[in-house]
C-alpha positions as CSV (number, residue, x, y, z in Angstrom):
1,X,2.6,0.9,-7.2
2,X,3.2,2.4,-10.5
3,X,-0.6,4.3,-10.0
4,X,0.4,6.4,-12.5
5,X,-1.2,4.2,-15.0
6,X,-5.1,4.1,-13.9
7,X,-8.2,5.1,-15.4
8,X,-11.7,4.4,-16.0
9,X,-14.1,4.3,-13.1
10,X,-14.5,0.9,-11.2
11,X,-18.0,-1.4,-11.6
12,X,-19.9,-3.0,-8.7
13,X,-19.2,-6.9,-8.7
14,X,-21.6,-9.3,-7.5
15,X,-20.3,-10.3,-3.8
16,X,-18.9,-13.9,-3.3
17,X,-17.8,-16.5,-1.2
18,X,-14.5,-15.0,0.2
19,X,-15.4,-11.6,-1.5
20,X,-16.4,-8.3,-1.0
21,X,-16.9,-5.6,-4.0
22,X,-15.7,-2.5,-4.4
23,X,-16.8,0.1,-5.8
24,X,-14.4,3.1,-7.0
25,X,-11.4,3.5,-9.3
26,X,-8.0,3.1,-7.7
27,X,-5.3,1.0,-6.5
28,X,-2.1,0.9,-4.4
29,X,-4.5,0.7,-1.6
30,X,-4.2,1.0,2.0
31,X,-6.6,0.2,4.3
32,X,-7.6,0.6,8.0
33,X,-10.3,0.4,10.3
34,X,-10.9,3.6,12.9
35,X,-14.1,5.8,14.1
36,X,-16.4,3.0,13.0
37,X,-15.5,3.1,9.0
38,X,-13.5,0.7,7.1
39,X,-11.2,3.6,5.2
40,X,-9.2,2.8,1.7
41,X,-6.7,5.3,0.5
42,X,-5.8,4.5,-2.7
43,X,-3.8,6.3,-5.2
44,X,-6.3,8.3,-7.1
45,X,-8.0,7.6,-11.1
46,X,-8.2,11.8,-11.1
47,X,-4.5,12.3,-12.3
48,X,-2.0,12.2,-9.4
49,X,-2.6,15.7,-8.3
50,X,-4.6,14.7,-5.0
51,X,-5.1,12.2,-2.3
52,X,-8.8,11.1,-0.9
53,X,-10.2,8.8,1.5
54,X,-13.1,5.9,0.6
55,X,-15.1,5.0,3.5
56,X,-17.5,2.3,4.3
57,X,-19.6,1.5,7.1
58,X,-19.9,-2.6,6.0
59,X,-17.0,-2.8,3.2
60,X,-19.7,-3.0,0.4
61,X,-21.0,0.5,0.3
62,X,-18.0,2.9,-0.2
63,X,-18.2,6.7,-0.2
64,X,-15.4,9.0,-1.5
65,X,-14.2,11.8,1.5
66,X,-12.9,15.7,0.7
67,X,-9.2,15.9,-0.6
68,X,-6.8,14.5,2.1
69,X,-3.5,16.3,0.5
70,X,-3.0,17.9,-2.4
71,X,-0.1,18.9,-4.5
72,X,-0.6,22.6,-4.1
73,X,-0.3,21.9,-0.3
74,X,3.2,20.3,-0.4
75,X,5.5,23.4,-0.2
76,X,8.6,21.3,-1.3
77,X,7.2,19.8,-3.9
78,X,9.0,21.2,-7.3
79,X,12.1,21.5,-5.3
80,X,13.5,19.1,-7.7
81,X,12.3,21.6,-11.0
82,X,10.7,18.2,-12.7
83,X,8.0,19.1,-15.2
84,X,5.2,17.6,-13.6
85,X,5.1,15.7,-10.3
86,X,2.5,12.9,-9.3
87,X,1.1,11.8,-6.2
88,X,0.2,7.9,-5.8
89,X,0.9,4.9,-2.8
90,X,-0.4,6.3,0.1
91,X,-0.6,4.6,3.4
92,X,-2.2,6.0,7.0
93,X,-1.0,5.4,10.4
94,X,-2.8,6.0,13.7
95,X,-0.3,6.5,16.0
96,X,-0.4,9.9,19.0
97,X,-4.2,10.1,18.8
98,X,-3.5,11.6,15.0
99,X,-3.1,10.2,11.7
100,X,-0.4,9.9,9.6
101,X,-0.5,9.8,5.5
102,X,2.3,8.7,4.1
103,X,3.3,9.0,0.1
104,X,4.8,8.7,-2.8
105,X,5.9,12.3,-5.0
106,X,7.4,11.5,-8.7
107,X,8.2,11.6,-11.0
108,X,11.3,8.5,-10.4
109,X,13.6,9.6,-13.4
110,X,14.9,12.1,-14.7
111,X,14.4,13.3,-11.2
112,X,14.8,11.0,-8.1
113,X,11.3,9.8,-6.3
114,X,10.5,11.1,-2.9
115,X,8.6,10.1,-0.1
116,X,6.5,12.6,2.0
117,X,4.2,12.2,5.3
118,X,1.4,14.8,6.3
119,X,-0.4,14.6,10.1
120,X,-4.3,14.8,10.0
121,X,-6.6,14.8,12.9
122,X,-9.1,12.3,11.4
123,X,-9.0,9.8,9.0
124,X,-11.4,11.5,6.4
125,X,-8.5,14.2,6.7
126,X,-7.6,16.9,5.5
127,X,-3.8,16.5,5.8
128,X,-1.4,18.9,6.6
129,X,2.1,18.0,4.9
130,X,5.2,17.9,7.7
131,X,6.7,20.6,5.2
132,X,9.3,18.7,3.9
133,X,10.5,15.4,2.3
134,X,11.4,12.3,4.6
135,X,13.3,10.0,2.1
136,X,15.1,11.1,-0.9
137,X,15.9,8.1,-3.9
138,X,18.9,7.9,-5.5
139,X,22.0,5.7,-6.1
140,X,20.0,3.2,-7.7
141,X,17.3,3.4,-4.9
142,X,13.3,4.5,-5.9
143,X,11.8,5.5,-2.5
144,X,8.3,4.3,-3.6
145,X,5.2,2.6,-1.7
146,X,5.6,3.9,1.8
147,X,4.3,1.5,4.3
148,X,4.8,2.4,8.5
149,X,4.1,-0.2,10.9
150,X,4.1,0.0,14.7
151,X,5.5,-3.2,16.3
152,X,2.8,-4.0,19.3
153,X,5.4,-5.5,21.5
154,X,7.8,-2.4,21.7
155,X,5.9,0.3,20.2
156,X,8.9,1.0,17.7
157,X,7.1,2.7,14.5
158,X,9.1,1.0,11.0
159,X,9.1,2.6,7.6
160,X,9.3,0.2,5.0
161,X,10.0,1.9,1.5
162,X,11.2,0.9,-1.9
163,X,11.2,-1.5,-5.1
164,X,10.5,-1.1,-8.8
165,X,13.5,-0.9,-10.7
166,X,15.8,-1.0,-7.3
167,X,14.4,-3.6,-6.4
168,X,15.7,-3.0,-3.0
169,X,13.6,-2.8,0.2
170,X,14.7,-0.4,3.2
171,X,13.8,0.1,6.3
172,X,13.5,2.5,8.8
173,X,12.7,3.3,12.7
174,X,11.4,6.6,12.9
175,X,11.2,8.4,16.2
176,X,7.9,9.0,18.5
177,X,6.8,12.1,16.5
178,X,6.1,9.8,13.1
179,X,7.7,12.4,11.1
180,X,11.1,12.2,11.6
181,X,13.7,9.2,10.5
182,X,15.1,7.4,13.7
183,X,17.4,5.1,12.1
184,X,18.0,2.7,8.9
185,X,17.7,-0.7,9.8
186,X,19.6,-3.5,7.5
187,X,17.3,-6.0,6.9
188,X,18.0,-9.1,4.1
189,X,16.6,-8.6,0.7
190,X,13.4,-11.4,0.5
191,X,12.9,-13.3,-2.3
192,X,11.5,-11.9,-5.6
193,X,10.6,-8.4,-3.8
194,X,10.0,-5.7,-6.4
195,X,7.7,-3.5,-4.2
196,X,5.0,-2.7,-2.6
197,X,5.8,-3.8,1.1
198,X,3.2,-4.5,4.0
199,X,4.2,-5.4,7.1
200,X,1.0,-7.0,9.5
201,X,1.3,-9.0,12.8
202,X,-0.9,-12.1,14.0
203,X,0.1,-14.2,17.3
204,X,2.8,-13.6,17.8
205,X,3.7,-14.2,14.1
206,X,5.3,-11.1,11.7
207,X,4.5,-11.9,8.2
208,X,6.2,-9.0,5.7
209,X,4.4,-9.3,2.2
210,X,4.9,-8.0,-1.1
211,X,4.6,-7.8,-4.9
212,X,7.0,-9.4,-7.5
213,X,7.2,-8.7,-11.0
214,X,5.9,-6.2,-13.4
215,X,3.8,-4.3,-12.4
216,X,1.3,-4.3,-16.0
217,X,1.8,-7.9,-17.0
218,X,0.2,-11.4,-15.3
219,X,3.7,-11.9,-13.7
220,X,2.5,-9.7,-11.1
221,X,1.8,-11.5,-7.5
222,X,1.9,-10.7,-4.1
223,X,4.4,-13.0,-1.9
224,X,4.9,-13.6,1.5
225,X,7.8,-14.3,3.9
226,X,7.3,-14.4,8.0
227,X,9.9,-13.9,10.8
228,X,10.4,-13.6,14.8
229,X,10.6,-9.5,14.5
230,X,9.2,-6.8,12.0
231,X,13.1,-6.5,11.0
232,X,13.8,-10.1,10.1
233,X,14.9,-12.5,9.3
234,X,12.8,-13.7,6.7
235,X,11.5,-17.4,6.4
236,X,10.4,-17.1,2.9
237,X,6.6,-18.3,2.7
238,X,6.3,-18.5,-1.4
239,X,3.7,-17.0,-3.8
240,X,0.3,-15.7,-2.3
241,X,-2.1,-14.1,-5.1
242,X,-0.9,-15.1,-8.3
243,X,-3.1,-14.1,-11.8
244,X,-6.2,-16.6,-12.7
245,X,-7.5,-17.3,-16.0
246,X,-9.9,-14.2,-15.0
247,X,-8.3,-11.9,-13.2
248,X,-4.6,-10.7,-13.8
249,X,-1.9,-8.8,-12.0
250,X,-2.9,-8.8,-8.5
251,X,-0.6,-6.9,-6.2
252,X,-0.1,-3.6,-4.2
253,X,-2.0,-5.1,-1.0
254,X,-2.3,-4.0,2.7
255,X,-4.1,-6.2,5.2
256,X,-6.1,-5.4,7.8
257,X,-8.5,-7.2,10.6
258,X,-11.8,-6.6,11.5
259,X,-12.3,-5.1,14.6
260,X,-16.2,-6.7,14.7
261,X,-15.4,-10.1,14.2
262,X,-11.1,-10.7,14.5
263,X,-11.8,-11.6,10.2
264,X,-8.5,-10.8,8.9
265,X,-8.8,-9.3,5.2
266,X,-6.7,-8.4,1.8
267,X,-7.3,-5.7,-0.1
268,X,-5.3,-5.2,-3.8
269,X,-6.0,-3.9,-7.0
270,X,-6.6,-6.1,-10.2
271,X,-6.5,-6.3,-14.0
272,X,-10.3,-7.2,-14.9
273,X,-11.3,-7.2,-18.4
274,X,-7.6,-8.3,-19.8
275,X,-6.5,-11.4,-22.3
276,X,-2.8,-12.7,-22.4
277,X,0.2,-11.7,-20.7
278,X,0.1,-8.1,-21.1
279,X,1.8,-5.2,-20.8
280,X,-2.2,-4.8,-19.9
281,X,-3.4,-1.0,-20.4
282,X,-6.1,0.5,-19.4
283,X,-8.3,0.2,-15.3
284,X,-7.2,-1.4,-12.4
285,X,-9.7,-2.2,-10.0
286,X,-9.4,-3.1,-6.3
287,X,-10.9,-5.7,-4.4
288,X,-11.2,-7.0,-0.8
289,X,-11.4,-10.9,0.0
290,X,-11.3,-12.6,3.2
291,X,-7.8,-14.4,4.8
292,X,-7.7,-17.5,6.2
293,X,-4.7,-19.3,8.4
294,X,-3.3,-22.8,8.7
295,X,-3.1,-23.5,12.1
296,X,1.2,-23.5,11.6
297,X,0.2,-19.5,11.2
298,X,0.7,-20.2,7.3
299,X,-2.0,-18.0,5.2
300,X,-3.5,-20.0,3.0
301,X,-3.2,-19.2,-1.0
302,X,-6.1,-16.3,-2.2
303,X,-7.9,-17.4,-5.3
304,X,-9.3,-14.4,-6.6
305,X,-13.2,-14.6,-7.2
C-alpha cells in the first residue's frame, strides 16, 4: 500500500543466497507467472496516473511493458469530483482464458477510496476497465490493496480488500465473470492486519498473509495466519518478514511458485538506504527471495538479504 509515497529509480543488487534482484522502481507488487515470463505489477514511481507490467524471462533481467490502464481510460473515475485521483496496488488474475487487473483509485479522504477491475487479453495488457467501480469505501472502511484468489478445490474466485486506517479486512465471492460482486463473506479479523492481504494455497494448506503496522516506519512486517478454507478460520502463524538492521519496512507481498521448478517465492518492497525508526521518506524498492516450508506446512521466517 500507501504507493503514493515512491520515487527514485531502483539499483541492481548483487544476487544472493535466497535472493534475486530487481531492478525497477515500485512496490505494492503482484506477481504471476504466465506465457513463459515471470510478470510484476507494481504500483508505479511515474506518479499514480498509470499502470505497467515488468517482465522477466529468469527473475533477474526485468523489462518494463506498454501502459496496462490508465486514468484517462477509467470513465468513472472523477465521479467522486476529488482534485486529483491516483492509481496504486494492483493485482492480476488469470481466470476465463483473460486477465483480470485489479486496483486501487484514491484519493481515501476527503473522498472515499475505490476499487476498480479492467479485463485484458494478455498479461503485458493493455486493459480495458469494466466501466465502473466494484467496491466503494466508506463507514470507516478504505477499500485498498485488491487481492482475488481462485480457490483450486471449488473454483470459487475471492476478493480480499481492505486495511490502513480501517483496519478491517473483507471479503468477497465474485461471480464467474470476475467482474461482478457475488457475495460478502464474514470472515474473523486476524491478528495485527492493517493491509495488504494475499491469499496463496500449498497442499492442501491456505495460508492468508499480510502487513501490520505503518506503512513508512520499521514497524512494518508482513504476518501470516493459515486455515482449512480461503474464508477461515484463521490459526494465527506470527510475524514473517520483520525490518533487519539493513533493510526496513518490508511489506505489501504476493507469493507466487515457479512453474519450472515447484520453488515457491516472495516478492515485497523495502526501505534500503534508511537509519532509525522512520517515518522513512524517500524509494522503496522491491525484492524477490525464495520460501522455504517446515514439513508441519509452517513457512519458515524470511531474513531479508
Amino acid at each position: 500500500m500507501r504507493g503514493l509515497a515512491i520515487a527514485a529509480a531502483l539499483l541492481p543488487a548483487a544476487a544472493q543466497a535466497q535472493s534475486v534482484p530487481s531492478v525497477f522502481a515500485g512496490a505494492d507488487p503482484s506477481v504471476l507467472a504466465a506465457d513463459g515470463r515471470y510478470w510484476i505489477y507494481p504500483t508505479d514511481a511515474g506518479g499514480g496516473d498509470k499502470l505497467f507490467a515488468w517482465s522477466s524471462f529468469d527473475l533477474a533481467a526485468w523489462q518494463k511493458g506498454p501502459e496496462l490502464l490508465t486514468q484517462e481510460a477509467i470513465r468513472w473515475v472523477g465521479d467522486d469530483k476529488a482534485p486529483r485521483h491516483y492509481l496504486w496496488a494492483p493485482h492480476m488474475t488469470a481466470a476465463n482464458g483473460k486477465y483480470y487487473l485489479y486496483y486501487s483509485l484514491g484519493p481515501q479522504n476527503p473522498t472515499p477510496s475505490r476499487l476498480g477491475v479492467a479485463v485484458c487479453d494478455n498479461p503485458s495488457g493493455p486493459c480495458t476497465d469494466s466501466g465502473k467501480p466494484l467496491v466503494t469505501g466508506g463507514n470507516g472502511f478504505e477499500a485498498i490493496d485488491p487481492m482475488v484468489f481462485v480457490d483450486p478445490k471449488t473454483g470459487t474466485p475471492y476478493l480480499y480488500a481492505g486495511g490502513s486506517a480501517g483496519a478491517t479486512l473483507r471479503v468477497w465471492a465474485l461471480k464467474p465473470d470476475m467482474i461482478t460482486l457475488d457475495h460478502e463473506v464474514t470472515v474473523d479479523q486476524p491478528p495485527h492486519f492493517t493491509e495488504g492481504a494475499f491469499m496463496h494455497a500449498r497442499n492442501g494448506v491456505y495460508y492468508l498473509s499480510y502487513s501490520a503496522g505503518r506503512w513508512n516506519t520499521s514497524g512494518y512486517q508482513v504476518h501470516y495466519a493459515t486455515a482449512p478454507s480461503p474464508i477461515g478460520p484463521w490459526t494465527y502463524a506470527g510475524p514473517l518478514l520483520v525490518s533487519g538492521e539493513k533493510y526496513k519496512g518490508p511489506g505489501h507481498h504476493s507469493f507466487f511458485q515457479d512453474p519450472k521448478d515447484g520453488q515457491w517465492y516472495i516478492v515485497y518492497h523495502r526501505w534500503e538506504g534508511v537509519t532509525g525508526n522512520g517515518p522513512y521518506r524517500g524509494s522503496r524498492r522491491v525484492a524477490i527471495q525464495k520460501l522455504e516450508y517446515r514439513a508441519n506446512g509452517a513457512i519458515l521466517p524470511i531474513r531479508m538479504n
